[in-house]
N, C-alpha and C positions, 0 to 999 in steps of 0.2 A: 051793179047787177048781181044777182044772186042765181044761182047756180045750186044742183041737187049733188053733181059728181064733179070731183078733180078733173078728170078728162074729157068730158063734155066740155066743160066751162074752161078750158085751157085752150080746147078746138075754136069755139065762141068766140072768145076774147083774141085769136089770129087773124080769122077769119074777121073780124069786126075791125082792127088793127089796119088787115087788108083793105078794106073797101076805104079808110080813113083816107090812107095815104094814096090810095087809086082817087079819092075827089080833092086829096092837096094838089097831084099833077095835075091834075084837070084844070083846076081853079087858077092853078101857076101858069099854064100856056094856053089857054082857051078864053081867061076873061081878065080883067082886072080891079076886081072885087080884093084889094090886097088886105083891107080888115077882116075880109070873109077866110084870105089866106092864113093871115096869123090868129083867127080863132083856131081853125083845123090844126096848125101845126103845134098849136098848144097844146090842143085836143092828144095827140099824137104820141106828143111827147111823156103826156100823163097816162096815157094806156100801153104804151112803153115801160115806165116804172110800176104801172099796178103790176102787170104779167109778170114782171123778174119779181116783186114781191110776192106776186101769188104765188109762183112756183120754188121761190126760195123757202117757203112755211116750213118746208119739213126738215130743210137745216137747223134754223129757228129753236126747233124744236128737238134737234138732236141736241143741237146748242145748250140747252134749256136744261135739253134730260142728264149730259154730261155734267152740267154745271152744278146739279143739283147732289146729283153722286161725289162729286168732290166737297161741297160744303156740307154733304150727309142730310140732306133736304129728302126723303124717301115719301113725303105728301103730292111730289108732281103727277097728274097722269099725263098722257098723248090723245089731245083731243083733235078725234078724227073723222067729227059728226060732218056728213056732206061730200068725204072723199072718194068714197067708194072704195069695192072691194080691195082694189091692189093694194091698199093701206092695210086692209086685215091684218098682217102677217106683222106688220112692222108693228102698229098696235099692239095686238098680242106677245110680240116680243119685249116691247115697251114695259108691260104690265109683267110678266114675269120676273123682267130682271127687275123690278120696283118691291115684287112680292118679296123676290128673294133676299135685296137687300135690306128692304122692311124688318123680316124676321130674324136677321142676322145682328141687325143692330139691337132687336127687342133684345136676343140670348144673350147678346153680350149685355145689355145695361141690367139683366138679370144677374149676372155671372157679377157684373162690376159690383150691384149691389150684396148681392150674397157675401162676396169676398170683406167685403164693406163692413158688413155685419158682423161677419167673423173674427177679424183685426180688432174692430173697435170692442166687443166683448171678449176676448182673450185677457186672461189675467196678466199676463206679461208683457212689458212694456215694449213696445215696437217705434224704432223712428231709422224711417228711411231719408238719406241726402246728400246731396251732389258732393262731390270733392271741394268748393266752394265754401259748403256748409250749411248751402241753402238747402230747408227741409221740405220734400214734399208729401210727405207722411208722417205722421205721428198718431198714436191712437189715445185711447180711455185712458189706461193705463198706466203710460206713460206720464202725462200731465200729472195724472194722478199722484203719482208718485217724484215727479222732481214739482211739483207744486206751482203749476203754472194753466192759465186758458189755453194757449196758445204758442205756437212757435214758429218764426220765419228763416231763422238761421242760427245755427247750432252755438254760436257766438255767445248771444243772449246767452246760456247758460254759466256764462261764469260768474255771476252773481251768486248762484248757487255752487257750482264748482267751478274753479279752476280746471284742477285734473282730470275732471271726467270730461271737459271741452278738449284738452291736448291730446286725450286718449281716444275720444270719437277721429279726429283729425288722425292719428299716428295709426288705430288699429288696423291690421293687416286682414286681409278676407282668409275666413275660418279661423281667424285669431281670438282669442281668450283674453280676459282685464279684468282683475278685482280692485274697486275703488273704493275706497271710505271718506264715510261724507258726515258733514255734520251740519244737521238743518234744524233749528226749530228745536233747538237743546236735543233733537233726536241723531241716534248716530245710526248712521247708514252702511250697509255692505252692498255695493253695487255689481253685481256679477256682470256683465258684458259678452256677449257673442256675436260678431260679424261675418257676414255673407255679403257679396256683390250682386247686380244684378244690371242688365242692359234695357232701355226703355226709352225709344222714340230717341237711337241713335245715341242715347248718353248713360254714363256708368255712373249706377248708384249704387253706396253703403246700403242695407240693413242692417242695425242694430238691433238686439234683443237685451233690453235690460230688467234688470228683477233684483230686489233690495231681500238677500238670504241674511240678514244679522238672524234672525228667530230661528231659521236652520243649526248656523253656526253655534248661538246659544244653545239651541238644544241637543246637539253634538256632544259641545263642551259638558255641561249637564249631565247626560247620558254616561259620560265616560269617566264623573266624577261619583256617580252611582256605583256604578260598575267597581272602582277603587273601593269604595266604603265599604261594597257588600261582601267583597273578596278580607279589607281588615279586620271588620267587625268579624268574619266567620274563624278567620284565625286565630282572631286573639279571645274570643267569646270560648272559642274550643281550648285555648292554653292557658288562662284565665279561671274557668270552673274549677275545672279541680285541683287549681293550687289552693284556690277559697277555702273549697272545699275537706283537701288535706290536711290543711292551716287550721280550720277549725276542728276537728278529729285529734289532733295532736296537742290543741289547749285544753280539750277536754279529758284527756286522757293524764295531762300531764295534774290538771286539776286533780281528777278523782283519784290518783295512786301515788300521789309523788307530793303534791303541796300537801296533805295530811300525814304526815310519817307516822309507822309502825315501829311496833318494840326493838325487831328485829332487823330493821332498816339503816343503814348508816347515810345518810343525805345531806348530802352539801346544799343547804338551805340556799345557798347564794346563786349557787349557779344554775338550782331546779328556778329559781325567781327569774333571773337572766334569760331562759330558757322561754318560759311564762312569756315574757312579755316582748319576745321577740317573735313567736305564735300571734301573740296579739296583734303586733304591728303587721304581720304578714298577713292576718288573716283584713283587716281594717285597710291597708292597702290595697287588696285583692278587690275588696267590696267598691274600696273608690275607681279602681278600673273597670269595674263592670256595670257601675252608675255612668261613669266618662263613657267609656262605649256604647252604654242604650243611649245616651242622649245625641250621639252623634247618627246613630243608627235613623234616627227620627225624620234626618233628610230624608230618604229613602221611602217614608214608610208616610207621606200626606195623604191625606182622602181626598178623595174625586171634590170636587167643588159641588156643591149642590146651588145651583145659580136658580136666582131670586131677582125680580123689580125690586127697586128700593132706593129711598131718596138717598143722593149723595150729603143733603143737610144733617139730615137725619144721624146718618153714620159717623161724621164728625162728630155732633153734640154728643154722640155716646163716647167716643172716642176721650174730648174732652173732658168728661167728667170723671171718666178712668182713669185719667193723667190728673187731673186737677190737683192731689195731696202734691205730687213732682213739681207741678209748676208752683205751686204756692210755695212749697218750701226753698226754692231756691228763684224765687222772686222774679220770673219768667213771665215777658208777658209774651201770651198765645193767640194769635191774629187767625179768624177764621172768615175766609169769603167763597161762596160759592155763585156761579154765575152761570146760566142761570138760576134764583135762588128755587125753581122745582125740576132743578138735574135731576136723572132717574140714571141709574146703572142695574144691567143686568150683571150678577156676578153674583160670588159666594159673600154673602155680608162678614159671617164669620170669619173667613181666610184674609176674606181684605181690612180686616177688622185690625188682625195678627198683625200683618204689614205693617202698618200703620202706626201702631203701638212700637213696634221694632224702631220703626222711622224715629216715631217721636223719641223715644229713649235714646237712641246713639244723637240725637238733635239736644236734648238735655243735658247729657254728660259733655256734649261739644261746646255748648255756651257756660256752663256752671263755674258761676263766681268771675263771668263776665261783668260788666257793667254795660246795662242797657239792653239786656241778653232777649234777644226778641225769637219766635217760633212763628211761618208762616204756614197756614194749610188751607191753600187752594183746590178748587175743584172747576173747571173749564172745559168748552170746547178746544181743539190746538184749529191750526189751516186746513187739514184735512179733515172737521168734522167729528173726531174721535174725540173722547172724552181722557181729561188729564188731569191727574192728580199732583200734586207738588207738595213736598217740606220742605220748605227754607231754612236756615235758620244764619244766623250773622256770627259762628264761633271763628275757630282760626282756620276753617280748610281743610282740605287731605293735601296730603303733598303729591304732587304728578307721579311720579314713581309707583305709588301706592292707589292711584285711581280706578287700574286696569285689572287690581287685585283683590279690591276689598270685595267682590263678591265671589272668590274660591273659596271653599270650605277650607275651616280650619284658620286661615288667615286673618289677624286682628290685629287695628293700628294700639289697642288697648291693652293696657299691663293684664288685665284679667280678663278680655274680653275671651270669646269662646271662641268664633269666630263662622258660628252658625247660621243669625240671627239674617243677614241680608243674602246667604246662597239659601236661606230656607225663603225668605221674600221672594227673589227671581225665579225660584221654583212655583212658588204659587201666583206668580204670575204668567208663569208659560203654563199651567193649567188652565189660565185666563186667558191664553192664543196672546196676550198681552207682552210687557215689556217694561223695565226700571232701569233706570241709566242714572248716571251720577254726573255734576257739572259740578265745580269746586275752582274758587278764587282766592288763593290765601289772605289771608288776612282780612277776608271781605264776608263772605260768602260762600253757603255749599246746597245746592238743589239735587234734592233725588227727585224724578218724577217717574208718575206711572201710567203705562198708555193702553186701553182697553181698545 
């Protein structure tokens, strides 16, 4: 039976209920039609169950609406077509708190995505995770920089480090970690900052990690500036005009004193003695002020004027400007690039320098080797960036000496200057770039350079 309203059709279905059971007595003491009896009582029994079902609907339905609000289901509506008005209110109740939680949920999946955005484009490496070590965040960044798709537990990273896995585990919230890594012949300074956080009942680490060597580099750099400018000014000022006085006084002793007059008594010997120690003062004066412009020169690079240009290209000039070196000391010079139309944006000139620099401490390092080979690569690394390499197979640096060879001044070489690779690392942090050293005794020694 169908019905327009709840409460009519509730009255209906009693009232119809009633008359059932007034012609079951009937039929029970009045006749003995007993299959007529058990159709009715069946009858009965089933308009019995309909009624508790009709009037149970709106549990049903609360049922329904709860259910949905806990599995965050906000598509239910309360359909209350038929019932009539006394449902209005419940309806409309129905539908508000649906609105409400509807746009609550849209703000937050807003909010979740916004945040979303934000993490995964930050330049510094973010990973959030359990005391476990299971991760449940990790961004761009991150990956990015310890060189992985993906991560399930902090674990995994000790293929890449050791240390920085004991340090995620050990750091303290608002604790501080500097780690050093060495990935991919690149070495790393991992700076570290931890914060805690509570979510859905459980405590998670955040980590902030960010690889500062090119900071630290240019720190150092900076403050080895800073030195030069401060000796060159001193000794450039102490230096003049000793030159200067030096040569005033050979010239004096020349024109009045090496010629003698009639009336003159002169110790021929020791005006000569005199002569030529003016000389030597003024001649050593001049090799100090040559020594100091040349040191000066750190300090004083030009801006990189950056240019496309084939990395092929730049070796074969390379090579041919070495060629008389190699050929005279019977070098052989291996050149691959991969792909063979790499492009690098950069100053050709400066990188030019480098290179040259490279290759020369790589000749004097193999000379009068047997077998003495020179490698110059040009490649992609894992991250994409473009790598340059000279190899070559002499004797090595010794470890003591690896962390040193690019301060100014310092050379493993009886005459070296000790210029030649803190002027490279220089023109390389003009380049936002970076040159590092890897050395095997008796094997092998790789400089490379990372754009």
């Amino acid at each position: 039976m169908a019905y327009n309203r709840f409460r009519p059709n509730c009255i209906i279905r009693v009232i119809l209920l009633g008359f059932t059971i007034f012609g079951f007595f009937f039929i029970l003491f009045q006749t003995s039609l007993y299959a007529a009896l058990f159709i009715v009582g069946v009858f009965i029994i089933y308009q019995t169950y309909a009624l508790i079902h009709y009037v149970e609907k709106t549990n049903r339905d609360l049922t329904r609406f709860f259910t949905s609000i806990r599995y965050s289901d906000f598509s239910q509506t309360f359909k209350d077509a038929g019932l009539g008005p006394s449902f209005d209110g419940l309806r409309k109740a129905f539908t508000e708190v649906m609105n409400v939680f509807r746009k609550t949920r849209t703000e937050k999946e807003e909010h979740y995505r916004y945040l979303q955005t934000v993490v995964q484009h930050i330049g510094i490496g973010l990973i959030a995770y359990q005391s476990n070590g299971n991760v449940e965040l990790i961004n761009t960044a991150a990956k990015r920089l310890l060189g992985i798709p993906s991560l399930k537990n902090i674990q995994s990273l000790e293929s890449f480090s050791k240390p920085l896995v004991d340090t995620l585990f050990k750091i303290k919230p608002k604790g501080r970690a500097l780690i050093k890594v060495e990935d991919q012949n690149e070495l790393l300074h991992l700076a570290l900052y931890a914060t805690e956080f509570k979510l859905r009942g459980q405590i998670f680490s955040l980590v902030s990690i960010q690889n500062i060597h090119s900071e630290l580099e240019e720190r150092e750099i900076e403050a080895w500036q800073k030195l030069i400018r401060v000796i060159t000014h001193e000794i450039m000022n102490s230096i003049t005009p000793i030159s200067s006085l030096a040569s005033t006084i050979n010239e004096m002793l020349k024109d009045n004193y090496l010629i003698p007059t009639e009336n003159q008594k002169i110790d021929s010997e020791s005006l000569t003695d005199i002569h030529e120690a003016a000389q030597t003062i003024q001649k050593r004066s001049q090799g100090l002020l040559h020594f100091v412009d040349a040191y000066r020169n750190l300090t004083l690079i030009q801006k990189p004027n950056f240019q496309l240009f084939s990395v092929k290209e730049l070796f074969l000039r390379v090579e041919k400007l070495m060629q008389a070196n190699i050929k005279e000391k019977a070098i052989r010079l291996r050149i691959n690039v991969d792909p063979k139309t790499l492009e690098l944006t950069a100053d050709p000139e400066l990188i030019e320098q480098v290179l040259i620099n490279l290759l020369l401490n790589a000749l004097q390092s193999v000379g009068g080797q047997k077998k003495a080979k020179i490698d110059l690569i040009a490649q992609l690394d894992g991250r994409g960036r473009i790598r340059i390499q000279v190899k070559d197979n002499g004797p090595g640096i010794d470890q003591e000496n690896l962390e040193k060879i690019f301060i100014p001044f310092f050379s493993t070489k009886d005459k070296g200057s000790g210029i030649g690779l803190s002027l490279s690392r220089q023109i390389m942090r003009l380049h936002h770039g970076s040159i590092t050293v890897q050395s095997e005794p008796k094997k092998q020694t790789t400089f490379t350079l990372r754009f």
